[in-house]
C-alpha positions in Angstrom: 147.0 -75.0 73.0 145.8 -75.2 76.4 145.7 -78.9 78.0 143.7 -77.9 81.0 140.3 -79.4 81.1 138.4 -76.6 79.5 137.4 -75.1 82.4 139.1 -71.9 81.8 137.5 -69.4 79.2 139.2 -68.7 76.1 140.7 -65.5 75.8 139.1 -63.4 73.4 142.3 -61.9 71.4 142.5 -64.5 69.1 145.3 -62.5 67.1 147.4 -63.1 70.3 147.2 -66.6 70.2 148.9 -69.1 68.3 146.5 -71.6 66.0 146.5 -75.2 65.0 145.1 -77.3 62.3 142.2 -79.0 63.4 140.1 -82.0 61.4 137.1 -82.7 62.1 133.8 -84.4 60.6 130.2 -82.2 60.7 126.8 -82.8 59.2 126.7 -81.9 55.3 124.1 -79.4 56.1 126.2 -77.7 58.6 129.2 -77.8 56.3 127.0 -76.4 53.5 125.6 -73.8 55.9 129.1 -72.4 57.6 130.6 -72.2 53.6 127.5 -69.9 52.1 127.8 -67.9 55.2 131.6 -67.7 54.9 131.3 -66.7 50.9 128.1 -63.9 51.7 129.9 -62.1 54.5 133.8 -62.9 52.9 135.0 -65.0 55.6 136.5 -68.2 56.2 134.9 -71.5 57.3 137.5 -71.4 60.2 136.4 -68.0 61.0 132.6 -68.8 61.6 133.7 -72.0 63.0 135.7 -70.5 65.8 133.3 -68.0 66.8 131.1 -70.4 67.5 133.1 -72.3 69.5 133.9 -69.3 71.6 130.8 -68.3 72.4 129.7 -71.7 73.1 132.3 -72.1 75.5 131.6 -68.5 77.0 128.2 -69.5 77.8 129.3 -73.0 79.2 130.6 -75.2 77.5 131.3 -78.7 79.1 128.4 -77.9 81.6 126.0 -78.1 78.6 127.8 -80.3 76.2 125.7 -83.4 77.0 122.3 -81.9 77.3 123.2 -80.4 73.6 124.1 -84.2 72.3 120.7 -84.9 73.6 118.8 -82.3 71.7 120.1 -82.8 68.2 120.9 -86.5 68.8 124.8 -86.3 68.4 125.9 -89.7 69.8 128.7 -88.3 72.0 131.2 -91.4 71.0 131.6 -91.2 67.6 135.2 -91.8 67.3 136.0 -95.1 66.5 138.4 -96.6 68.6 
């Protein structure tokens, strides 16, 4: 995994590169979303999931992180600490 400040694009091969487990908590209706789309086009959740991340990140990513928090009212510190 790359530690760099996300600056960098992710490559597009994702065959190429190695995966990791990753946890995380979304919306139910999200959740509920990304599984009937992932059972109509015979996929898996971590499929859709990561395409989504790539192109986010391909149009921007960090730059427009915060002004996306905004729009669908994602408090951006949600981890408890």
């Amino acid at each position: 995994m790359d530690k760099g400040e996300g600056s960098e694009s992710p490559s597009t091969d994702v065959k190429k590169r190695p995966h990791v487990r990753l946890s995380i908590s979304i919306a139910e209706d999200i959740a509920l979303k990304v599984r009937d789309l992932g059972f109509k086009e015979r996929t898996s959740d971590s499929s859709i999931v990561e395409v989504a991340l790539l192109q986010f990140f391909k149009s921007g990513g960090p730059v427009l992180l915060r002004a996306a928090l905004e729009k669908f009212g994602i408090d951006p510190h949600r981890r408890k600490k």
